[in-house]
C-alpha positions in Angstrom: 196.8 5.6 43.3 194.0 7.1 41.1 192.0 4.3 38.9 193.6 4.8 36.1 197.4 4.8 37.3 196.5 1.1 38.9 195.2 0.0 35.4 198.3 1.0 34.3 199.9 -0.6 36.8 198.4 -4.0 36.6 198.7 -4.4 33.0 202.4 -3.5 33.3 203.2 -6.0 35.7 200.7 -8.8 36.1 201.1 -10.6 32.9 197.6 -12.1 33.0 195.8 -9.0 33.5 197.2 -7.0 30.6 196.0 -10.7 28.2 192.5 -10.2 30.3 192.9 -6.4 28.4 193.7 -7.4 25.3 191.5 -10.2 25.0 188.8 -7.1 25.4 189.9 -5.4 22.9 191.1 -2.7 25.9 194.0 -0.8 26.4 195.0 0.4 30.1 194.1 3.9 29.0 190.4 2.8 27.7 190.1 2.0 31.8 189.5 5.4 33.3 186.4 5.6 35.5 184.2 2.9 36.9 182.3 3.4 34.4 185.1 2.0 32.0 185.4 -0.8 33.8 181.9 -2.5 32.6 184.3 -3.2 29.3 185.8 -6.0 30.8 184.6 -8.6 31.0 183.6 -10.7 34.8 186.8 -12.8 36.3 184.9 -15.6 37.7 186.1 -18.1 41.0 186.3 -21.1 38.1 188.4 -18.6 36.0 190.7 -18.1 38.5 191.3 -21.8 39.3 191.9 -22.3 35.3 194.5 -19.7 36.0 196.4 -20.4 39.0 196.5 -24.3 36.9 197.8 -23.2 34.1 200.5 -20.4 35.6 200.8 -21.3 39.4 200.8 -20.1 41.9 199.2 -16.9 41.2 198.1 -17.7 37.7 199.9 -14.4 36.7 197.4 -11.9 38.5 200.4 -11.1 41.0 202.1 -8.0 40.2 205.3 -8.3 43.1 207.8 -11.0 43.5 206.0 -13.7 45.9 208.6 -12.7 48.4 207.5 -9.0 48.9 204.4 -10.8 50.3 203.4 -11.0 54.1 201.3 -14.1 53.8 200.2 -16.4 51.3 196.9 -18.4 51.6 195.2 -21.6 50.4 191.0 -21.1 50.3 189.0 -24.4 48.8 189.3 -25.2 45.3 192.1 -24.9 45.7 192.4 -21.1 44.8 195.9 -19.3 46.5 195.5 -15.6 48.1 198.4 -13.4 48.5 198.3 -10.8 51.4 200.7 -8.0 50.7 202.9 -6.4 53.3 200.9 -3.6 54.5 198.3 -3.2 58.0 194.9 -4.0 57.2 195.4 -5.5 54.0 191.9 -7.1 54.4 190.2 -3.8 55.3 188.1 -4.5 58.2 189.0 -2.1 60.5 185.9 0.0 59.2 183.9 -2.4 60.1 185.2 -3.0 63.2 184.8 0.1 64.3 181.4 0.8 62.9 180.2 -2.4 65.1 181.9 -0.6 68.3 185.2 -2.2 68.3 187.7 0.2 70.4 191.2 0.5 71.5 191.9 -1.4 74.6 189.2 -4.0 73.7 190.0 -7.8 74.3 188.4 -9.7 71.2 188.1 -13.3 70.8 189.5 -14.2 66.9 187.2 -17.4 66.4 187.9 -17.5 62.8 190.4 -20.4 61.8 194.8 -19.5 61.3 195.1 -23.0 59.5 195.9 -22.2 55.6 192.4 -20.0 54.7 193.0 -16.3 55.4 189.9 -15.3 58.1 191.9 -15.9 60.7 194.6 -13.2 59.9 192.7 -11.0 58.1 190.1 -10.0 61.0 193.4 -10.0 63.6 195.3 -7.7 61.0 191.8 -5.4 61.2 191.7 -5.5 65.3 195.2 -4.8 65.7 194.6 -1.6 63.3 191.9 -0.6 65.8 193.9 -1.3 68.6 192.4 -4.1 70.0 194.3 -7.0 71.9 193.3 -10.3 70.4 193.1 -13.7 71.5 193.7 -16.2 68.3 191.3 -19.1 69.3 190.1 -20.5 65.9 187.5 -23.2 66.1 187.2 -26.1 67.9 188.8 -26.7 71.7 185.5 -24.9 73.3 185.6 -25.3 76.9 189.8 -24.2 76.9 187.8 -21.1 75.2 185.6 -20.0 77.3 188.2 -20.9 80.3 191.0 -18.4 78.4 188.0 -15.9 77.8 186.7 -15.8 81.4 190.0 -15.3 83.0 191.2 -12.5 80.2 187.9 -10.1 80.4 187.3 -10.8 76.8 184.6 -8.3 76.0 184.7 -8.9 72.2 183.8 -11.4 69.7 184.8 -11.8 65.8 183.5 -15.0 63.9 180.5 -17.0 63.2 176.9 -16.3 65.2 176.7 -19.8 65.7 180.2 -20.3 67.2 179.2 -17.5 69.7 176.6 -19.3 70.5 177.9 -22.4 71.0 180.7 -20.9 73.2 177.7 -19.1 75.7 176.5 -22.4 75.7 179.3 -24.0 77.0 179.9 -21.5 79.7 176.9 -21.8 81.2 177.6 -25.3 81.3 181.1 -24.6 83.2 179.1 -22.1 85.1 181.9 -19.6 83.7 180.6 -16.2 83.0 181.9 -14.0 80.0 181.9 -10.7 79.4 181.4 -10.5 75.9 179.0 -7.3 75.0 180.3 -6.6 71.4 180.4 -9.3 68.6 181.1 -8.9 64.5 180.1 -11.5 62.8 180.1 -12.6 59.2 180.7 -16.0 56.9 177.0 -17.0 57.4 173.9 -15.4 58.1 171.9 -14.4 61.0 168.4 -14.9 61.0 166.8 -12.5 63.3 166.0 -15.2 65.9 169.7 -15.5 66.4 170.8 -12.4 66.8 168.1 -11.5 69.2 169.0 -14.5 71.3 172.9 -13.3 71.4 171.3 -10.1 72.6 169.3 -11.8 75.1 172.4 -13.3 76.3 174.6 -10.0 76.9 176.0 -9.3 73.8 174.2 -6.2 73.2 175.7 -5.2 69.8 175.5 -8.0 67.4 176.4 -6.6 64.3 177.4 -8.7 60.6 179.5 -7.7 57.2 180.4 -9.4 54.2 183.3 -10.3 52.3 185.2 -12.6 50.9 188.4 -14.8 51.4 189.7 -13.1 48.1 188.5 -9.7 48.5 188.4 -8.5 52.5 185.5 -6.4 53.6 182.9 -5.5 50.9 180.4 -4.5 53.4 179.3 -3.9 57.1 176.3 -2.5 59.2 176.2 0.2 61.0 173.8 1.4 63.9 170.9 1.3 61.9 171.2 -2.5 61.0 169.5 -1.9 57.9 171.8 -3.2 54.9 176.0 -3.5 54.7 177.7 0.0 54.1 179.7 -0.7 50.8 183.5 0.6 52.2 185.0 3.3 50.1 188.4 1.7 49.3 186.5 -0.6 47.0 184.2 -0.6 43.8 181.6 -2.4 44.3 179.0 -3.1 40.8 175.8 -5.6 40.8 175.9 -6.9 37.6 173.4 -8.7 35.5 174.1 -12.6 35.4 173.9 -12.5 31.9 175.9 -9.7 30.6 177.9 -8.7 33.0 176.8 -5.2 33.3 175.8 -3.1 36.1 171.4 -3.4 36.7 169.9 -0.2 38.2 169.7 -0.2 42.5 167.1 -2.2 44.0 168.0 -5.2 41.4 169.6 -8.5 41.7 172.4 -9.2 40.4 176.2 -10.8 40.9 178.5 -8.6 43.3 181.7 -7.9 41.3 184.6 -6.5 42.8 186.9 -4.5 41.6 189.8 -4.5 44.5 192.1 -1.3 44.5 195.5 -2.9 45.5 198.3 -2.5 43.1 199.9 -6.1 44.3 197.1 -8.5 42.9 195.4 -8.1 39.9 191.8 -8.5 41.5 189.7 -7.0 38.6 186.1 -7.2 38.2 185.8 -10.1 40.5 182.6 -12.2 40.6 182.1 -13.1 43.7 179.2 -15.8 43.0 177.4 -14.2 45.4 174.0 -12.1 45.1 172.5 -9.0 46.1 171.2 -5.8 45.3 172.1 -2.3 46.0 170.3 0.6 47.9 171.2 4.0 47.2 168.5 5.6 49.5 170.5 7.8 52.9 171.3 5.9 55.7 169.9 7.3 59.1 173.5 7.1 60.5 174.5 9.4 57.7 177.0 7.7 56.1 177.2 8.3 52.4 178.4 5.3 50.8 175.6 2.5 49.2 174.8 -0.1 51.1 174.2 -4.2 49.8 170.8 -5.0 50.6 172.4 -8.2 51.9 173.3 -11.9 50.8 170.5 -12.7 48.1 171.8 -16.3 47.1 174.4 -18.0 45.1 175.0 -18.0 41.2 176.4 -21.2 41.1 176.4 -24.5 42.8 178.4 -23.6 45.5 177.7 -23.1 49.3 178.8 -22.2 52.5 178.9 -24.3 55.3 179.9 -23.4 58.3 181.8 -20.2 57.1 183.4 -22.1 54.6 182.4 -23.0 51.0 181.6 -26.3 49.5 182.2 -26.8 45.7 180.6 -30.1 43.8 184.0 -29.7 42.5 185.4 -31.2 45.4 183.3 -33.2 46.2 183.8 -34.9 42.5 187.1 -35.1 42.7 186.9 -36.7 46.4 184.0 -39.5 45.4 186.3 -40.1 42.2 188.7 -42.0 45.3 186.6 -44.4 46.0 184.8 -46.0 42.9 183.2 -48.7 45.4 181.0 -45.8 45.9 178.1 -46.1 43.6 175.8 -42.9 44.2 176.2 -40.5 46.3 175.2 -36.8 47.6 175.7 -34.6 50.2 172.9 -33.3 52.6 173.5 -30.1 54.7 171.4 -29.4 57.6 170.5 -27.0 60.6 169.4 -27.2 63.9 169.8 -24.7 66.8 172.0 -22.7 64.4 174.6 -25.1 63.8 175.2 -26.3 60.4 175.5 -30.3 59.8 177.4 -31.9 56.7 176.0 -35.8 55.9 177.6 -37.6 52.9 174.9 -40.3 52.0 176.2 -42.9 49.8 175.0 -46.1 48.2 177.6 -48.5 48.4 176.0 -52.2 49.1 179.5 -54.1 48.3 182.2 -51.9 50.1 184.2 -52.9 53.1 182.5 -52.0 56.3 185.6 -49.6 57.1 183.9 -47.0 54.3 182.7 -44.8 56.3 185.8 -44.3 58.1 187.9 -44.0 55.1 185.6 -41.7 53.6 185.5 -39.3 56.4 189.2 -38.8 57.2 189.7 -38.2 53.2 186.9 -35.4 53.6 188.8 -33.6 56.5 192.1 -34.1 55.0 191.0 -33.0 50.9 188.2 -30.8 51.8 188.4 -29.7 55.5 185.0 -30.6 56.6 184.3 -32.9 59.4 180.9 -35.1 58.1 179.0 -37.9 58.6 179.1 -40.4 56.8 175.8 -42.4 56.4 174.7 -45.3 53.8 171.4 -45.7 52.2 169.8 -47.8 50.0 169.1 -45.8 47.4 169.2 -42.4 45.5 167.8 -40.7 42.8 170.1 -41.0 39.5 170.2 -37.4 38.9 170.4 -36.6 43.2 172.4 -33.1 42.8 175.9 -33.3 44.6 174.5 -31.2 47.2 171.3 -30.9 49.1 170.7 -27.8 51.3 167.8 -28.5 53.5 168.7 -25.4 55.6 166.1 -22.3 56.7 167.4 -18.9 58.2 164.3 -18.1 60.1 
């Protein structure tokens, strides 16, 4: 479906995309090249939660009945993804490939099933491959590496630090894995862990990036030098302010326009920043490549593969009024990401702490420690990242 046709499309049948158009001043047939689609303006993540409030679930971005629909997700926010009934939805089997990922390959999924969509969307991209995949999620280590050394796994798709963390724990069972291919994605790699993956057997350590509401919007190749935007997306780094595209080499916002005619994912701000490079790649490929992840726009972070939203953590603190300040610190040490809610609470029941961390796992599914000070700046932001990516 050509550009325009899915315009077309969208506005016809997702009611709150052909509003998005008219509150433009746009007609589908004003929408005809990527170039058209500058006119409209950004769909931000906050937008999108308005939306799915205000017309749930889908806040009238879906254009198919809820039941032509394969899956149905929940990210943080809470913000609901549909998955449509086709293979490879999400798209990653380019990037599978490009990181080595064959037919016949046994690949350890260590990105979560519960709810969020990682889990399925990277098995939906090794089964296109032809891979064989073991669903392990995260958490339950040792019964891990114990199913991975018996089964030959020879492939790894999830967070560097949760490879790591699983080497580590089979040299502790003195269990030895095969693992010699790993995609990873959802955080960085620093240079330090990648070359100590590599040190460890898995000699092609390669990352991407996307998004739990977009799929794959990028992926290295041989060269390891950028993330090859795919071609079944449009891809524009836009100035914060306006919202148009900035020449390559600048920063901007990636915004995604996503070319699926069930969900109205239009000019998408992903929040995130980078920049583009437009220069050949030495593994000839011709598509652009993201320069890589440049930052945040708003307050928002990742932890563990997962984002964090003040938002949240607002509407979680507002539970327990006994609480008087508070903030959350985020940490790092031997790549593995820590999450310490400091609060100052001199009058509440010693079981706080308790209480407070069950309702974190249960409203925002983080595990975190929960730690009481004596004090805290009256404008401490809601979230302190202390972490480095040397």
């Amino acid at each position: 479906m050509t550009l325009p046709d899915l315009i077309a499309h969208l506005a016809a049948h997702a009611p709150a995309f052909a509003r998005r158009l008219k509150d433009a001043g746009l007609s589908p047939a004003d929408i005809r090249s990527e170039a058209d689609l500058s006119r409209l303006p950004v769909l931000r993540k906050d937008d999108l939660l308005d939306l799915q409030a205000q017309e749930p679930p889908f806040g009238g971005l879906l254009a198919v009945d809820i039941g032509a629909l394969k899956r149905v997700f929940q990210s943080p926010g809470p913000i609901y993804e549909p998955e449509a009934d086709r293979a490879d939805y999400w798209r990653w089997a380019s990037a599978l490939e490009a990181a080595g990922f064959r037919a016949g390959d046994v690949v350890l999924n260590a990105f979560g099933y519960h709810l969020t969509p990682a889990g399925a969307m990277f098995e939906e991209g090794l089964r296109a491959v032809g891979c064989t995949v073991l669903p392990g999620g995260v958490g339950n280590q040792e019964q891990q590496v114990r199913a991975m050394h018996a089964l030959g796994v020879n492939g790894y798709v999830g967070l560097p630090s949760y490879l790591k963390a699983l080497l580590d724990k089979a040299d502790q069972l003195g269990l030895p894995l095969k693992v010699e291919k790993a995609f990873v994605t959802a955080e960085p790699l620093p240079p330090s862990l990648r070359a100590e993956l590599q040190s460890r057997g898995v000699a092609t350590v390669r990352q991407g990036y996307g998004t739990a509401e977009c799929g794959n919007l990028g992926y290295e190749c041989e060269a390891e030098d950028g993330w090859h935007i795919p071609d079944d997306v449009i891809v524009q780094i836009c100035d914060l302010n306006s919202g148009q595209p900035v020449p390559p080499g600048e920063v901007g916002e990636v915004v995604v326009t996503v070319l699926h005619e069930e969900y109205a994912l239009v000019r998408f701000g992903t929040g995130d920043l980078s920049a583009l490079n437009t220069a050949p790649c030495p593994c000839g490929r011709p598509s652009p490549r993201l320069v890589g992840w440049l930052g945040r726009v708003g307050d928002a972070v990742k932890v563990r593969g997962m984002f964090l939203h003040p938002r949240q953590l607002r509407d979680l603190m507002a539970r327990f009024p006994e609480v008087a300040r508070w903030q959350a610190v985020i940490t790092r040490t031997a790549h593995k990401d820590y999450l310490t809610l400091e609060v100052v609470a001199p009058d509440a029941p010693a079981d706080l702490e308790e209480r407070l961390a069950a309702a974190a796992r249960d409203a925002l599914k983080f595990r975190l420690q929960v730690r009481r000070v004596a004090d805290l700046p009256a404008d401490a932001k809601p979230i302190h990242d202390t972490r480095t990516w040397a």
